[in-house]
C-alpha positions as CSV (number, residue, x, y, z in Angstrom):
1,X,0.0,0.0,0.0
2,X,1.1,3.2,-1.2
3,X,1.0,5.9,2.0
4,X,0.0,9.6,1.4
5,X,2.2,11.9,3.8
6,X,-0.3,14.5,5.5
7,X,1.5,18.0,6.3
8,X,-1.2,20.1,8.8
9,X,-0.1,23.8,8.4
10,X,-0.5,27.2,10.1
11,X,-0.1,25.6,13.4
12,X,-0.4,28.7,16.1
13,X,-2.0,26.8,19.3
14,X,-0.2,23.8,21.8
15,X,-3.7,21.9,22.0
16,X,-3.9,21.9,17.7
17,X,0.0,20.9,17.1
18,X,-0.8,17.5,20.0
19,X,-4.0,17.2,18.3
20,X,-2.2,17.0,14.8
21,X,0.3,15.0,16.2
22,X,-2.1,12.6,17.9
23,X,-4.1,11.8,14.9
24,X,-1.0,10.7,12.8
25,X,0.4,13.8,11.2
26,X,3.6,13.2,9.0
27,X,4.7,17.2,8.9
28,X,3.2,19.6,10.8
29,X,3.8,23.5,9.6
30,X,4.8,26.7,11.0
31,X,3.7,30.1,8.9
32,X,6.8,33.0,9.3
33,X,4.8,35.6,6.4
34,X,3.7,38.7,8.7
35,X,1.1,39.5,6.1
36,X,-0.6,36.1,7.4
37,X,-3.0,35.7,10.1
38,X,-1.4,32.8,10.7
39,X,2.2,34.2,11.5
40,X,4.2,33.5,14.4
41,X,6.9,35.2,15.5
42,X,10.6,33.3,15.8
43,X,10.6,33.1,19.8
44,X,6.5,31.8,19.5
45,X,7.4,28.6,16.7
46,X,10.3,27.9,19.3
47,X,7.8,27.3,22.1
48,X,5.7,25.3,19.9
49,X,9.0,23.3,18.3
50,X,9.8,22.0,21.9
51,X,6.6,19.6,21.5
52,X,7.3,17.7,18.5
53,X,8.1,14.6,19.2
54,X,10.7,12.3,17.1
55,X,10.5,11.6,13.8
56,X,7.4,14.8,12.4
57,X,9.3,16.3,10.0
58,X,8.7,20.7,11.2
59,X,8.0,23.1,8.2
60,X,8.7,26.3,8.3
61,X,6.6,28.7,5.6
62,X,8.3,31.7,4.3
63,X,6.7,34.1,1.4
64,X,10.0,36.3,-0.3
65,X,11.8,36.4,2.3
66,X,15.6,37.9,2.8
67,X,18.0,35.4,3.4
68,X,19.0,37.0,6.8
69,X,15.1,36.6,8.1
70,X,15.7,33.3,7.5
71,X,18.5,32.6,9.4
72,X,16.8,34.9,11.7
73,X,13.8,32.4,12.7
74,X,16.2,29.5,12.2
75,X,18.5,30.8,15.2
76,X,15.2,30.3,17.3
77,X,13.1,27.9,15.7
78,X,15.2,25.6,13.9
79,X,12.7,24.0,11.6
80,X,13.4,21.0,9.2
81,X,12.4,22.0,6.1
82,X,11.8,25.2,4.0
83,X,8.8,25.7,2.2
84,X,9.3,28.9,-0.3
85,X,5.8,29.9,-1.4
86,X,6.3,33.3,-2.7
87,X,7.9,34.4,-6.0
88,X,11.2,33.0,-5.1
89,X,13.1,31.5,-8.6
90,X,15.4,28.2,-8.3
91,X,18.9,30.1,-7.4
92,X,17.1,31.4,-4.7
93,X,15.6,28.2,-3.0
94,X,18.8,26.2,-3.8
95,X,21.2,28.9,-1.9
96,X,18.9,29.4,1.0
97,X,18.7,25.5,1.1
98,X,22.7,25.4,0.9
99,X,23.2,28.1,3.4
100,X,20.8,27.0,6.0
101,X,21.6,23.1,5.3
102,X,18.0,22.2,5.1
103,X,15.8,20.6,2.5
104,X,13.1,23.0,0.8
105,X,10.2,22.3,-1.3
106,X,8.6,24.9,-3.3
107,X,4.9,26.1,-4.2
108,X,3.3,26.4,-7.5
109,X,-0.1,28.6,-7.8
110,X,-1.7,26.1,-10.5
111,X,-3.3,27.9,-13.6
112,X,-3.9,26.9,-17.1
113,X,-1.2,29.0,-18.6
114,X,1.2,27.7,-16.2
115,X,3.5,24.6,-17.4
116,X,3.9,22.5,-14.7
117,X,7.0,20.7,-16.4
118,X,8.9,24.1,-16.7
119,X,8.0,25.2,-13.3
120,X,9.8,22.0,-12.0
121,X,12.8,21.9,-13.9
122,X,13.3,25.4,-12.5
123,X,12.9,23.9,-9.4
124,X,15.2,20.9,-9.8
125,X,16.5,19.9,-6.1
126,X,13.7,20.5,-4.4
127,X,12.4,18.0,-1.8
128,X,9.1,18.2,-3.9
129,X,6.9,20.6,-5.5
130,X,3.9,22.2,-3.4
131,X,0.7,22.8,-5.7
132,X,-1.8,25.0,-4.5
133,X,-4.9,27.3,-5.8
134,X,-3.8,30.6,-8.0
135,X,-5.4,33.3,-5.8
136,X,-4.3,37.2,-5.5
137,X,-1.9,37.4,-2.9
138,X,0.0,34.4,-1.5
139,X,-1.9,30.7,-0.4
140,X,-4.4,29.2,-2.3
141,X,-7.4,30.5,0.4
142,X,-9.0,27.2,0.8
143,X,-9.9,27.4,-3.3
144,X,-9.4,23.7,-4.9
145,X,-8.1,24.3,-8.7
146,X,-8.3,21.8,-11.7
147,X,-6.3,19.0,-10.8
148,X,-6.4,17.3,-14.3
149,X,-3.9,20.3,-14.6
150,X,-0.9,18.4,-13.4
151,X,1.0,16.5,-15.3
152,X,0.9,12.5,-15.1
153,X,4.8,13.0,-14.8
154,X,6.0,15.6,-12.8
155,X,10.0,15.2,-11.8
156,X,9.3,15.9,-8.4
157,X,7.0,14.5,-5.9
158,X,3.5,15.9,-5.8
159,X,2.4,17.7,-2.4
160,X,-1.1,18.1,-2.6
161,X,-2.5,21.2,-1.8
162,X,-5.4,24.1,-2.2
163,X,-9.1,23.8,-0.8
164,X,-8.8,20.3,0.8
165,X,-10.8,19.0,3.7
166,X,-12.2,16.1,5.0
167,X,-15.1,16.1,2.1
168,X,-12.9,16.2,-0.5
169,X,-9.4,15.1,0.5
170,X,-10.2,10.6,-0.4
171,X,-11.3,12.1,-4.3
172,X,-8.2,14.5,-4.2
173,X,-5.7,11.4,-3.6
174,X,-7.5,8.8,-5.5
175,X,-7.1,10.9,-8.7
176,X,-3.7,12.7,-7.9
177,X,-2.1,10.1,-5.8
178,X,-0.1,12.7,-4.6
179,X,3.2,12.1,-2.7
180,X,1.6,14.4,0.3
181,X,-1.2,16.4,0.8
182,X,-1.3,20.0,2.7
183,X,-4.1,20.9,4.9
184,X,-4.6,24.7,6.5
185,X,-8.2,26.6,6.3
186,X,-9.5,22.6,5.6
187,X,-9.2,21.8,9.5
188,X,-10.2,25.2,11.2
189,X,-12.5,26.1,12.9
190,X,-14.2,29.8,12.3
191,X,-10.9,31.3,13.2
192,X,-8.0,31.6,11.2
193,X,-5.0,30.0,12.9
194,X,-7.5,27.8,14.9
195,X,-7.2,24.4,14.3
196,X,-10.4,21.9,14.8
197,X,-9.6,18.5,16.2
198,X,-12.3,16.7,15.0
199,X,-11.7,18.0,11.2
200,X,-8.0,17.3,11.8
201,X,-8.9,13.6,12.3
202,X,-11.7,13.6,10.0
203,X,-9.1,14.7,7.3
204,X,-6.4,12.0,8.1
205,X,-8.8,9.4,8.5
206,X,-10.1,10.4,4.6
207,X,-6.4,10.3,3.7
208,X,-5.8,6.8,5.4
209,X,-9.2,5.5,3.4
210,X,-7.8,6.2,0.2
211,X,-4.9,5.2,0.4
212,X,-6.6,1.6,1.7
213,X,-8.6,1.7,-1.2
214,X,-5.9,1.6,-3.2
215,X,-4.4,-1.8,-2.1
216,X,-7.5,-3.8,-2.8
């Protein structure tokens, strides 16, 4: 059976990160974009780091950010991986990823006129390639796009993302068969940044499902 990582992002609160963490979690994600409701400042990550258990890869979200913000939050919330989701090009992501010694996956804001096999080899040696909704601004804003958009071949590994929830999230990974999937407005409750425990499990438990499906 083929297993579909589950990333939970824009983590803010201790009793949503156990909750993530409890329900089975692979990744669990950290939002450093001020613009964001979801931000959190270096110091407030940190406090939040110190719960994660062994063996949850942590995320750290960044939208165009300067190389020395970066290594800013890094000094005080040393995260595992980078997840550029701005405008950054390749040279960029592959420095800050040399630099900082970390892994980094980048984001893709799906749209017909976008070709998805450019946008990866522009990307080559990233951890995997983050698609998501094309909205103004940055983040897809819970909006699913087209997903007979992506390529049948992409040269990276496929983290699902963009308007998911426990609804849609078993259809989503029985047509994509993504390598991951990427949940943040999905699992909250009416507050942004608020996570909902129930939807969290709901969502993983839809995840899980497909992927059983899949072995039968």
């Amino acid at each position: 059976m083929n297993r579909t990582r589950i990333k939970i992002c824009g983590l803010t609160r201790e009793a949503d990160l156990d909750a993530a963490i409890a329900a089975g979690a692979d990744a669990v994600g950290f939002v450093f974009y001020p613009p964001s409701p979801r931000n959190l400042s270096p110091q407030r990550a940190a406090e939040l780091l110190r719960r994660v258990p062994a063996f949850i890869t942590t995320v750290g979200l960044f939208v165009n950010a300067e190389a020395e913000d970066v290594r800013a939050v890094l000094e005080v919330a040393p995260v595992n991986l980078l997840q550029f989701h701005g405008d950054e090009d390749g040279a960029y992501c592959r420095k800050l990823g040399n630099q900082f010694g970390r892994p980094w996956i980048k984001a893709a804001r799906v749209r017909p006129e976008l070709d998805l096999l450019e946008y990866a080899a522009e990307f080559e040696g990233a951890a995997g390639l983050l698609l998501d909704a094309y909205v103004e601004g940055y983040g897809g804003g819970g909006k699913t796009f087209d997903w007979n958009l992506i390529p049948a071949r992409l040269p990276l590994p496929v983290i699902l993302s963009g308007g998911l929830d426990a609804g849609n999230v078993a259809a989503a990974v029985k047509a994509v068969r993504p390598w991951a999937v990427d949940v943040s407005s999905g699992v909250e409750s009416l507050e942004k940044g608020h996570k909902d425990a129930v939807k969290i499990a709901e969502f993983i438990a839809g995840v899980r499902n497909a992927d059983a499906g899949s072995s039968v």
